[in-house]
PAKOLBA-982289 format. One line per field, with one value per residue: residue number from 1; x, y, z of N, C-alpha, C in turn; residue in three letters. Coordinates in steps of 0.02 Angstrom, whole numbers, m for minus. Example, Ala and Ser with C-alpha at 12.3 -4.5 7.8 and 13.67 -1.06 7.14 Angstrom:
2
num = 1  2 .
n_X = 660  642 .
n_Y = m284  m112 .
n_Z = 390  354 .
ca_X = 615  684 .
ca_Y = m225  m53 .
ca_Z = 390  357 .
c_X = 660  645 .
c_Y = m165  2 .
c_Z = 390  394 .
residuo = ALA  SER .
END
This chain:
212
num = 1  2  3  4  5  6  7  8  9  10  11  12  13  14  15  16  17  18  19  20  21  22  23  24  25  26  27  28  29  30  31  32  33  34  35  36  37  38  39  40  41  42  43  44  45  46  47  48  49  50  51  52  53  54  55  56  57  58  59  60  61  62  63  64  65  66  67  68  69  70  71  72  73  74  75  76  77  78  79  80  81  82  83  84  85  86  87  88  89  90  91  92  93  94  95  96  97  98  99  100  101  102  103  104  105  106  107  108  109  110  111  112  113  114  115  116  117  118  119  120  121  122  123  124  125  126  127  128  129  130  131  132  133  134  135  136  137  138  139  140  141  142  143  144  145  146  147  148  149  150  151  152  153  154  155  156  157  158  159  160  161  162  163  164  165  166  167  168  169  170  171  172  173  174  175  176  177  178  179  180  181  182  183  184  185  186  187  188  189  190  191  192  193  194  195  196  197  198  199  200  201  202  203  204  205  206  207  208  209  210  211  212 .
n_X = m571  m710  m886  m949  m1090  m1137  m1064  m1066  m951  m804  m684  m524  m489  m432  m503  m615  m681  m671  m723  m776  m888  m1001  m1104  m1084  m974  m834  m735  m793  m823  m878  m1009  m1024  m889  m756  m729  m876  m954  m913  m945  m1078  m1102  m1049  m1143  m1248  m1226  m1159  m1236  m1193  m1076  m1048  m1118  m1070  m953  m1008  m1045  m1179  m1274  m1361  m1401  m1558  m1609  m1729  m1792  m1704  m1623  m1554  m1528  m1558  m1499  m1602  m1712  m1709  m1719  m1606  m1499  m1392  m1342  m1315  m1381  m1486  m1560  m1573  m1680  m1791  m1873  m1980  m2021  m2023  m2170  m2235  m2236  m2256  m2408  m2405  m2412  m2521  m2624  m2633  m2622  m2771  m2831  m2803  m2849  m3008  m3008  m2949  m2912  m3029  m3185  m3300  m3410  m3548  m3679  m3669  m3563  m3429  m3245  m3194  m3228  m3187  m3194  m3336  m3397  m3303  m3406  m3538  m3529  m3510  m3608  m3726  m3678  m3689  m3848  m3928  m4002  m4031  m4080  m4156  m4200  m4205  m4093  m4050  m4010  m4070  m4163  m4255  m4368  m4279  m4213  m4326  m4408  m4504  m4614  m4513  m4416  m4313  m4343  m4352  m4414  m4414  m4353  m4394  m4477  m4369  m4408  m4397  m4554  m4590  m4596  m4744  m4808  m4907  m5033  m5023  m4858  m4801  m4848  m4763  m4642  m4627  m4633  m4509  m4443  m4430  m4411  m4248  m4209  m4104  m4080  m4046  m4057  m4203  m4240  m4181  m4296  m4407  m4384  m4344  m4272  m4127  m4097  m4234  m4303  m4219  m4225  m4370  m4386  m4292  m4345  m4465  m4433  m4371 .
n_Y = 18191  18143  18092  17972  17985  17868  17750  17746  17753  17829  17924  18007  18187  18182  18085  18126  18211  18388  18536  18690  18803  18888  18994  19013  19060  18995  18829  18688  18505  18378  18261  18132  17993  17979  17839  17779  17898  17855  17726  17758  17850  17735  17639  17712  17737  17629  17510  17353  17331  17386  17292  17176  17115  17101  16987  16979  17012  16984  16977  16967  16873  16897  17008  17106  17150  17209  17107  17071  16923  16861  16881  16779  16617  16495  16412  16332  16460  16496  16551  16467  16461  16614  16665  16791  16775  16860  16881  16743  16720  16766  16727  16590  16599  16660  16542  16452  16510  16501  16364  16329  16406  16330  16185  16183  16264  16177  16045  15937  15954  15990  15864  15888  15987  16131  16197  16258  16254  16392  16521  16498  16373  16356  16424  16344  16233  16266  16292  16143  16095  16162  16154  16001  16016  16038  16138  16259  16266  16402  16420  16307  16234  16153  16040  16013  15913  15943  15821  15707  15741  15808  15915  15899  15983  16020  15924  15817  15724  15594  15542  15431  15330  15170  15091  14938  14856  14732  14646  14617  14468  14384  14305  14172  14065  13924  13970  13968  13826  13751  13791  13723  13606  13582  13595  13513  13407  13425  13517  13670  13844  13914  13788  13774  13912  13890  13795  13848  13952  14082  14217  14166  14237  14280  14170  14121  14226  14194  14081  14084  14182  14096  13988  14085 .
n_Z = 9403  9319  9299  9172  9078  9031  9018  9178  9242  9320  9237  9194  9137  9021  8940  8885  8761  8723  8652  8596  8636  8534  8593  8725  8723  8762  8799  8815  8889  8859  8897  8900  8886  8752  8717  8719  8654  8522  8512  8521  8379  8320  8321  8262  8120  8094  8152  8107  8112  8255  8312  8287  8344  8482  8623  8649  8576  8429  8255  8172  8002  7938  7981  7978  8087  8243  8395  8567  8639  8717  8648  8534  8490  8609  8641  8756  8790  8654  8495  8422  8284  8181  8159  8242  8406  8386  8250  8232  8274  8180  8060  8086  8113  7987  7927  7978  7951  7826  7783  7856  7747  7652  7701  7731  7833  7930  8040  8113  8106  8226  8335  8369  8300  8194  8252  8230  8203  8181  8068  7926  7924  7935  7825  7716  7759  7727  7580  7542  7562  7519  7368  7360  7343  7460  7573  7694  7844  7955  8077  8136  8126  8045  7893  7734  7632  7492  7462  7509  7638  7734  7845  7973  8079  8162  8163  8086  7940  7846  7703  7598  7663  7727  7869  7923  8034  8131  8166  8336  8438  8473  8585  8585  8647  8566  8518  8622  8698  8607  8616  8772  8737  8650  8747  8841  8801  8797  8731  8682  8688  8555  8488  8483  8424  8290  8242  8257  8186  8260  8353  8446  8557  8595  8641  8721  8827  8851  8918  9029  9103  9126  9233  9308 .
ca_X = m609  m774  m906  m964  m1163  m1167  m1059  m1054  m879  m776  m617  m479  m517  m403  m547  m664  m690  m668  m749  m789  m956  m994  m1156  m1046  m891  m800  m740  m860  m809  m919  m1034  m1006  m835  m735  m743  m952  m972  m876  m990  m1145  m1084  m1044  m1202  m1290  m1195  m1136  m1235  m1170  m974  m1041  m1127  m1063  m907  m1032  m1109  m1254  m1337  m1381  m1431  m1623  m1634  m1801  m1809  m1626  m1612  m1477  m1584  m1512  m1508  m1636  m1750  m1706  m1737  m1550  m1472  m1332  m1320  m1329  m1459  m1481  m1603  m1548  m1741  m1801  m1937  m2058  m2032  m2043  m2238  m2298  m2220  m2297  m2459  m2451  m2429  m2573  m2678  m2593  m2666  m2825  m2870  m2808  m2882  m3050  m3019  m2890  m2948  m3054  m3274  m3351  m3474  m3612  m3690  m3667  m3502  m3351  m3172  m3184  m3262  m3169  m3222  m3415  m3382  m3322  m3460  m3591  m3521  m3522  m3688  m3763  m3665  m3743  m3910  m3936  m4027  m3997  m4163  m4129  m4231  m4209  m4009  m4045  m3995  m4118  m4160  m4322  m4377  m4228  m4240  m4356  m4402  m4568  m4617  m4457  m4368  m4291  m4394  m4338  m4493  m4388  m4316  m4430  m4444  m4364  m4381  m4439  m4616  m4584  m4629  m4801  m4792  m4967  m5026  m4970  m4798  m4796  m4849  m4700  m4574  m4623  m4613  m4452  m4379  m4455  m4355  m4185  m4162  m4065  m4129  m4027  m4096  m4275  m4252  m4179  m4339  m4454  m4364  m4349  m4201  m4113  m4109  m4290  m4313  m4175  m4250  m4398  m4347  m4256  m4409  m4522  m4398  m4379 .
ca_Y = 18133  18154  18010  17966  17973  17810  17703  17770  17749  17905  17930  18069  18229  18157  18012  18152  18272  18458  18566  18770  18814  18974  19039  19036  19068  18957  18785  18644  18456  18344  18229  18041  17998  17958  17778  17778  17931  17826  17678  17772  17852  17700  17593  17745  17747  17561  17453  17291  17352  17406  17232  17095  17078  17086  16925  16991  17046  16937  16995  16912  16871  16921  17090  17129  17198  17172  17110  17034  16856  16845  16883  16710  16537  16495  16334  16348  16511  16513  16558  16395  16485  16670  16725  16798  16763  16865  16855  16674  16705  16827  16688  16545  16638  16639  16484  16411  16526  16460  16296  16333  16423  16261  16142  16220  16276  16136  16016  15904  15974  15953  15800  15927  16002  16206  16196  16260  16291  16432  16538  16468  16287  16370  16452  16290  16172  16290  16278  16100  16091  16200  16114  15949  16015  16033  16202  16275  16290  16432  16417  16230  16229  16073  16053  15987  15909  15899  15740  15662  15734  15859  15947  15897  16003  16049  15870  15796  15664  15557  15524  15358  15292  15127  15063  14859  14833  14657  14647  14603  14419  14379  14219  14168  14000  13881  13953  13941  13753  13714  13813  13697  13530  13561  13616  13467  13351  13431  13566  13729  13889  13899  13732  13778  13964  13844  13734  13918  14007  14123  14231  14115  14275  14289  14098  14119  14262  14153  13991  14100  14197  14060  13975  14106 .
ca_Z = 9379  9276  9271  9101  9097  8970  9055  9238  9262  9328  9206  9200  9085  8940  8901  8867  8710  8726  8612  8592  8621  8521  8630  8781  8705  8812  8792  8850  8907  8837  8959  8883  8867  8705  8697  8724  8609  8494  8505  8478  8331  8282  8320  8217  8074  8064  8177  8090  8147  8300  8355  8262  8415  8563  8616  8678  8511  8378  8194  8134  7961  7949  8004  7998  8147  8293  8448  8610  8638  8764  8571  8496  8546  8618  8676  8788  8782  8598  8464  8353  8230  8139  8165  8317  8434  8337  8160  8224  8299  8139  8004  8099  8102  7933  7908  8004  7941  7757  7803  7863  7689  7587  7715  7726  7931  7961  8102  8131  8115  8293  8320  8384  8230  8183  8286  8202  8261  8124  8008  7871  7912  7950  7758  7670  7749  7707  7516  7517  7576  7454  7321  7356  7338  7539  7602  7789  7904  8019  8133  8160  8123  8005  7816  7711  7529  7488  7446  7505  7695  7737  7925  7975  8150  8179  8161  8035  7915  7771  7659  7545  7711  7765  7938  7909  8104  8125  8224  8410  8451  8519  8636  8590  8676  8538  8539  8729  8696  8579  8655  8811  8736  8639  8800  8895  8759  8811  8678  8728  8671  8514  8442  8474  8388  8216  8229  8264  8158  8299  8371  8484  8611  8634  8669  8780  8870  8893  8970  9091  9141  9174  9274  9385 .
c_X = m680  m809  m948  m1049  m1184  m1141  m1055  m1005  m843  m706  m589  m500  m503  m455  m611  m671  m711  m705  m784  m854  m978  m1052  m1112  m1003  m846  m787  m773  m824  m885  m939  m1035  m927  m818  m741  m840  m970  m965  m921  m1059  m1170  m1088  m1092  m1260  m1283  m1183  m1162  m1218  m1115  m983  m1077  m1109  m1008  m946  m1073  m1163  m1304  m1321  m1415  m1500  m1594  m1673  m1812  m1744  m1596  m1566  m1524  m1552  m1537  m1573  m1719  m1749  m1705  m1655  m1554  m1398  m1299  m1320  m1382  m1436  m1548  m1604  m1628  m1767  m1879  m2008  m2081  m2035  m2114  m2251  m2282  m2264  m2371  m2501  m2457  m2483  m2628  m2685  m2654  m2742  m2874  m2861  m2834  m2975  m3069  m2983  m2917  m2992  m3126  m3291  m3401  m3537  m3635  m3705  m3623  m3448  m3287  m3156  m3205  m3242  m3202  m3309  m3422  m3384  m3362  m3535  m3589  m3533  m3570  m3724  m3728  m3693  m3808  m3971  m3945  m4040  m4061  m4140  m4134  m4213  m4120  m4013  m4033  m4034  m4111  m4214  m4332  m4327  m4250  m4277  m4354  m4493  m4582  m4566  m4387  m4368  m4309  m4363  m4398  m4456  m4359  m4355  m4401  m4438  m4362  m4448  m4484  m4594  m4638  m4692  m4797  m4879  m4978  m4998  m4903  m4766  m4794  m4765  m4655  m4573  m4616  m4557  m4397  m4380  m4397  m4289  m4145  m4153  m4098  m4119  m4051  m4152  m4283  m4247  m4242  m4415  m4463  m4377  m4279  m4202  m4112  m4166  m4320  m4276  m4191  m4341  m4412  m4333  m4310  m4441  m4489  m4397  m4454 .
c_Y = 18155  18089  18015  17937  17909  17747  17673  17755  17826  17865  17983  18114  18213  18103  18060  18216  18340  18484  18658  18766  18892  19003  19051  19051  19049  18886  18719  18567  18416  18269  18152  18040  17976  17893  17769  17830  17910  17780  17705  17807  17796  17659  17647  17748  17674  17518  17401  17281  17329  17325  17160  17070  17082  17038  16929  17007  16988  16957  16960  16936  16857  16990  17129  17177  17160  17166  17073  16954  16841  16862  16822  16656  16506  16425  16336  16402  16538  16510  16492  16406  16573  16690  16735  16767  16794  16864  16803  16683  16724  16755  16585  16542  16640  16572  16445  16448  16511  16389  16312  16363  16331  16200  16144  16213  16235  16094  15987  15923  15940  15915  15850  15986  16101  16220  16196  16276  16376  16471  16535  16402  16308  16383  16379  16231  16182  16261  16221  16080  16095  16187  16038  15949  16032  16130  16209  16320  16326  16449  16358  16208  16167  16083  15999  15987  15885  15853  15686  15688  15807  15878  15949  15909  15995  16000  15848  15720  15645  15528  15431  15312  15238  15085  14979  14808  14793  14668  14595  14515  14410  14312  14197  14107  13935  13870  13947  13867  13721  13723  13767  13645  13517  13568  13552  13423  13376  13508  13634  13786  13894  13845  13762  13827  13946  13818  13774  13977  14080  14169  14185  14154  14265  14209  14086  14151  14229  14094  14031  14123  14149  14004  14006  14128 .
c_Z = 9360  9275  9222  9110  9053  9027  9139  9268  9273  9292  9205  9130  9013  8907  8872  8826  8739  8647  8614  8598  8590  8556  8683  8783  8731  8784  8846  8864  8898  8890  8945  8862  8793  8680  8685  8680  8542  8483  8499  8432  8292  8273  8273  8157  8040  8108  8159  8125  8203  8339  8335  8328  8475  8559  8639  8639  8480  8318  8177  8054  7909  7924  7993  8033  8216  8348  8500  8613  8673  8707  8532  8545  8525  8665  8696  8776  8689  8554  8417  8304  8232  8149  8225  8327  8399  8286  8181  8228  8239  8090  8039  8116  8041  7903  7924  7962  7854  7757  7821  7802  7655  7613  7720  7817  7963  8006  8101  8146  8187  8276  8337  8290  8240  8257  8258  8226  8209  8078  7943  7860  7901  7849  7705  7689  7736  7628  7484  7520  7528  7378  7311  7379  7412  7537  7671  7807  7950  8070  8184  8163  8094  7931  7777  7637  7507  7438  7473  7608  7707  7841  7933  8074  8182  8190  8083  7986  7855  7734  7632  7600  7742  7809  7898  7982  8102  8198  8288  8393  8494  8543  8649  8626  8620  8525  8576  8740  8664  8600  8726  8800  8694  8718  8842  8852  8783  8765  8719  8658  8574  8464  8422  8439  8312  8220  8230  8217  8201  8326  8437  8572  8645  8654  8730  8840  8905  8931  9018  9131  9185  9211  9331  9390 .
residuo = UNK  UNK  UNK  UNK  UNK  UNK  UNK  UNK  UNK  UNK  UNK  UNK  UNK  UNK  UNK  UNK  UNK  UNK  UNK  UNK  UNK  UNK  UNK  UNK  UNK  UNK  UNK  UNK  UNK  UNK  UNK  UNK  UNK  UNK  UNK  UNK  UNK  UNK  UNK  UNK  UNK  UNK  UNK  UNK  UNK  UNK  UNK  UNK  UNK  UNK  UNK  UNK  UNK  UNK  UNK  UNK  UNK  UNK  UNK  UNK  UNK  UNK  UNK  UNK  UNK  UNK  UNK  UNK  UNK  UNK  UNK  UNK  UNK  UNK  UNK  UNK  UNK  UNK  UNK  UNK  UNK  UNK  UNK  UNK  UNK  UNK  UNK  UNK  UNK  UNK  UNK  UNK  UNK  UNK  UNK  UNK  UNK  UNK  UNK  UNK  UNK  UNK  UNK  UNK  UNK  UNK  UNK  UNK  UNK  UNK  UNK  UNK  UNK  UNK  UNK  UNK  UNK  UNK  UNK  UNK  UNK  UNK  UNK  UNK  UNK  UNK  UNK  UNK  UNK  UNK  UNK  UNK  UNK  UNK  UNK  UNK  UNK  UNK  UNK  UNK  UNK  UNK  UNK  UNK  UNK  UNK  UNK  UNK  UNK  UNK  UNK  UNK  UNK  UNK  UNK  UNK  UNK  UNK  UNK  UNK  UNK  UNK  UNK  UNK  UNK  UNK  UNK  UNK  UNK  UNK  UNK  UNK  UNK  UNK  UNK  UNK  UNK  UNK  UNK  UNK  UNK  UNK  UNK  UNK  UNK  UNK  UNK  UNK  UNK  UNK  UNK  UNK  UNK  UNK  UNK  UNK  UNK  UNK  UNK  UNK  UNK  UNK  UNK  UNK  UNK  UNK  UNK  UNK  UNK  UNK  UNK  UNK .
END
């Protein structure tokens, strides 16, 4: 009995090729048996032959290469997609990165400003910048158009932008008087702000005050 260094099975001398060796001039017994010398002949010559009947390989076509199952994404034991695990990662790779040229970085621009997921997205929001007339302070990390907004001591200023914020009420003594004798008649804050032309808030906020 001989054991066969491929498959480590011991078999009788007949499973295993003889052959002359001419340095030793002797005949030699060959150290893998016939059937296993046989199969890796044949997986050199014809891997297709040699793995299309074992269920443990699986062909990609991809790469076209024979790879074991435990290489494809398998469902009950079987592969339910012909490309393996890594031609799946490199081809979905390129695809994102597909997308991210034709979207300009794909995703969604962070709310914090000179925050990209990308140097593609950093790339096309520079472009559009500097296409609508906008120039990049680099000190200040602000984008600017003069006349339109400029960077005045290191913040950001709009010259054409006027304040429209209505002047704070002054509660001088005559509108202290009226606001007390519509209230004395019964009116609620709301009325008296119609008859003040006042916001009905800040009438509201003072009744309550001088109450408490």
């Amino acid at each position: 009995m001989i054991k066969c260094n491929v498959c480590q099975v011991e078999k009788e001398l007949i499973n295993f090729q003889q052959y002359w060796h001419s340095t030793q001039q002797k005949m030699r017994t060959r150290k893998q048996c016939t059937d296993c010398l046989y199969n890796i002949r044949l997986k050199r010559k014809n891997p297709d032959k040699f793995y299309e009947n074992n269920p443990n390989y699986h062909k990609c076509n991809t790469c076209s290469e024979w790879k074991e199952l435990s290489k494809f994404f398998t469902s009950k034991g079987k592969p339910y997609s012909n490309r393996c695990r890594e031609c799946t990662a490199v081809l979905e790779k390129e695809k994102s990165e597909q997308y991210k040229l034709d979207n300009c970085g794909g995703g969604k621009v962070p709310l914090r400003p000179n925050k990209y997921q990308n140097d593609i997205q950093k790339q096309c929001t520079f472009e559009l910048m500097k296409t609508l007339g906008y120039l990049y302070d680099v000190p200040t990390g602000i984008w600017y158009k003069p006349g339109v907004k400029e960077i005045v001591n290191g913040k950001p200023f709009f010259p054409n932008i006027k304040k429209t914020r209505k002047p704070s009420t002054v509660f001088n003594p005559e509108l202290i008087e009226l606001i007390d004798e519509y209230t004395a008649r019964g009116l609620n804050a709301r009325q008296i702000s119609i008859k003040l032309n006042l916001s009905h808030t800040t009438i509201y906020k003072y009744v309550k005050r001088k109450e408490s």
